[in-house]
N, C-alpha and C positions, 0 to 999 in steps of 0.2 A: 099931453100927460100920459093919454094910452101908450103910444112909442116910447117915452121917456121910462114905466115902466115895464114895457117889455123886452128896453136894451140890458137893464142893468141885470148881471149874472154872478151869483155869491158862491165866494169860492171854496171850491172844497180844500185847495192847498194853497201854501203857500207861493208868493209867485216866484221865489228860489227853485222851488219846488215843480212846478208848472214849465218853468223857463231850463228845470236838466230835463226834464222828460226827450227832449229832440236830441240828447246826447248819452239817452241810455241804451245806443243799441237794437231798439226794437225793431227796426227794420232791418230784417239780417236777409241777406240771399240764398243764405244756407238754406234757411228756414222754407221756401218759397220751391226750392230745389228738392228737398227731399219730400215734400207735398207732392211734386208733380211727380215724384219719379213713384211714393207710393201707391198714390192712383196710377198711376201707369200699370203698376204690377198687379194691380187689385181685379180692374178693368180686364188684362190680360187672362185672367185667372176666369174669369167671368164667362168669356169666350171656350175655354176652354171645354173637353170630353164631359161631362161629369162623371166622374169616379169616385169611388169608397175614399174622401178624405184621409190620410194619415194624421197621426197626431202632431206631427209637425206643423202641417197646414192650418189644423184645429189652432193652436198656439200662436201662432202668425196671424191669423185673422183677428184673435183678441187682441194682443199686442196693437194691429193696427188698426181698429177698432178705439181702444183707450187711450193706443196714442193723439186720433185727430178730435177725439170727443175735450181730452187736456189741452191741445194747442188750442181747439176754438173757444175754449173758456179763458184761456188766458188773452187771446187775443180780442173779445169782445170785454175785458177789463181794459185793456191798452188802449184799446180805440175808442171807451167810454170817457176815460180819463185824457186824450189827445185831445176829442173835440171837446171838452169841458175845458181843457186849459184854451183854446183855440177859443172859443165863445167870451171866454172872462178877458181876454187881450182885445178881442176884438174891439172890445170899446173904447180901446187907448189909442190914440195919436201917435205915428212913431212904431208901431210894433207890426207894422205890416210885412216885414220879413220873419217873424217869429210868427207871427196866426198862417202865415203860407205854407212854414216847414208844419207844424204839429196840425193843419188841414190833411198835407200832403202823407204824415206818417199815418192817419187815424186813415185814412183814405184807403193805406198798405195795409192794416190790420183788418177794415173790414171786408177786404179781398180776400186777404188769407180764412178770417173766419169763416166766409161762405164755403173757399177750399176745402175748409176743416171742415164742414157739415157735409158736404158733396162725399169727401172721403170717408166719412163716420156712415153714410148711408149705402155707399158702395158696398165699404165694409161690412156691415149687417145684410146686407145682400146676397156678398159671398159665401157668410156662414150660415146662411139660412139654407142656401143650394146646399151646403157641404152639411149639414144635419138630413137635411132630406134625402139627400144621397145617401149618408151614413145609415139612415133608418129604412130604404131599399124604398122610398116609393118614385125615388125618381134614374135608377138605374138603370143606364143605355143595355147592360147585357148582365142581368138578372135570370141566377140560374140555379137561388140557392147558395153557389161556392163565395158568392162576393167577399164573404165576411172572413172567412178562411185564406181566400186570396190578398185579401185586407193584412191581416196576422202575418202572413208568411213575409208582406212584404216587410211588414215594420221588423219581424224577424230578423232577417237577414239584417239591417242597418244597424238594431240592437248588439250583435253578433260582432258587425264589426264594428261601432264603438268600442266596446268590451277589450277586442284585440289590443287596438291602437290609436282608437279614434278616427280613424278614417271612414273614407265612405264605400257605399257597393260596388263596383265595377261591370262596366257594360263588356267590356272586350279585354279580359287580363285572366286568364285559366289560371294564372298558378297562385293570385287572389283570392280567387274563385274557390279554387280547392282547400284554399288555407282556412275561408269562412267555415263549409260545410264541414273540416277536419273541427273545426272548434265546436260547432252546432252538433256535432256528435259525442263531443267528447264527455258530454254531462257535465258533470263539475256544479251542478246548482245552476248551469247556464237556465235552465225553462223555467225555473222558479223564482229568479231575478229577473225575466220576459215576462210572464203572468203579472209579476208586483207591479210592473209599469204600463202594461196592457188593462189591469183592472179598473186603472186612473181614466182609460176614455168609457168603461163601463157609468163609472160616475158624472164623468160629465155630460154623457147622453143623458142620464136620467134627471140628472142636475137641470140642463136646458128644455126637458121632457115639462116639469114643474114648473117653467117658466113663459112654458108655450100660454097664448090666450084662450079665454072661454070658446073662441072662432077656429079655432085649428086642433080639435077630438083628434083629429086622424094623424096629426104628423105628432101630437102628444101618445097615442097608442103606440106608434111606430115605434117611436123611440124608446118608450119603454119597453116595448119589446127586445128590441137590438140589445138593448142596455142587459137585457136577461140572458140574451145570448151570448152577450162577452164574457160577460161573468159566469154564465156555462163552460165556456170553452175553457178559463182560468181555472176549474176545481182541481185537474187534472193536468198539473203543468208539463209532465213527461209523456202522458197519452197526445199533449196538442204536441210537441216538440217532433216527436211522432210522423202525426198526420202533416208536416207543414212538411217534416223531411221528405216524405212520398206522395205531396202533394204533386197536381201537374205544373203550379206555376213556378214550384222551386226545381223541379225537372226542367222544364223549359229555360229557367234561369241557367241552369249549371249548362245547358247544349249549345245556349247563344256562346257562351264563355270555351266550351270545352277547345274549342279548333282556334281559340285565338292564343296569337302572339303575345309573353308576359308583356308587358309594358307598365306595371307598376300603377294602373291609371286608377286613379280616385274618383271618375264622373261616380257621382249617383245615377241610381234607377230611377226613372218616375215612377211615384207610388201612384 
């Protein structure tokens, strides 16, 4: 009697319903590919210098952050509802080829869900480094200038957006020159910089407020920094200023000054 009721399984669908499930699709390759290839990047990233985050990176890490925290939601429904259809067949005669496929597919989703946690934890990982960086307590070469060095880089990509949408250039002088001819010209350029520079003020302070009771020190950090971006914004033609006579945007325009145009689009690493 005990076995007899512990075979039988009440179904949540119908077995139309149960029986498209192997034909919806849910094991896509796609899906398993760009999994791997996000961690790839994420992990990559991980390794990497730690430096003053840009806002780009900030924006990428959430993106991939929300993206595997959705895929593993979705896919721990797929694969609740696989082996649920997989359980209710399994007591029928005959359907042994259909409890193998919707085993087999529930099997691929909770591979991927684990993916999708592995990637959701990477990813808070890497924004945790890029906050602590961003708030100076974990800065390989902390000298004071980081946060300025920070600005001037997103500067320069602002700038050239603005142009043409293009990117910064490693080795093209007459790019080069055309940036800094823009970054000079005024035109509201530093007060259209400042509007979107005061966006990562907010979000340090934002993630400041959401730091734990356990972490005082990188919640002070941040809202520190967070005071400092917003310093540097009161004054959007006094920073336009300083980023021009900075040494990093000197340095910029010298790698550039001796090269051959070549039109090239590389980004800088910020």
């Amino acid at each position: 009697m005990e076995a007899t009721m512990a075979a039988v399984v009440v179904a949540r669908y119908t077995d139309e319903d149960i029986r498209s499930l192997v034909h919806d699709h849910i094991v896509d390759p796609q899906v398993e590919a760009d999994l791997t290839s996000m961690q790839s990047e994420v992990r990559r990233a991980l390794q990497e210098r730690a430096e003053f985050p840009s806002i780009a990176q900030l924006d990428w890490v959430d993106y991939i952050e929300q993206t595997a925290v959705k895929l593993a939601r979705e896919m721990e429904e797929d694969g609740g509802d696989l082996w649920h259809g997989a359980d209710v067949f399994a007591t029928r005669p005959g359907e042994e080829g259909l409890v193998s496929e919707l085993r087999s597919q529930a099997a691929w989703c909770d591979q991927r869900r684990a993916q999708a946690d592995a990637l959701t934890a990477d990813a808070r990982g890497l924004r945790d480094r890029y906050l602590r960086t961003a708030a100076g307590i974990t800065v390989e070469h902390k000298d004071g200038s980081e946060l300025l060095r920070a600005a001037t880089s997103e500067f320069r990509h602002h700038v050239a957006k603005e142009m043409d949408g293009g990117g910064v250039p490693e080795t093209d002088a007459a790019r080069a020159e055309a940036i800094e001819a823009a970054a000079r010209a005024g035109q509201g350029v530093g007060a259209r910089f400042t509007k979107m520079l005061v966006g990562l003020a907010e979000r340090l302070g934002q993630r400041a407020l959401d730091c734990g009771a356990g972490d005082e020190a990188l919640k002070e950090a941040l809202m520190r920094r967070a005071a400092e971006v917003e310093e540097l914004c009161t004054d959007p033609e006094a920073l336009v200023t300083r980023m021009l006579a900075s040494s990093s945007w000197r340095l910029w325009r010298a790698l550039n000054a001796q090269a051959t145009p070549q039109g090239s689009m590389n980004a800088t690493p910020l």
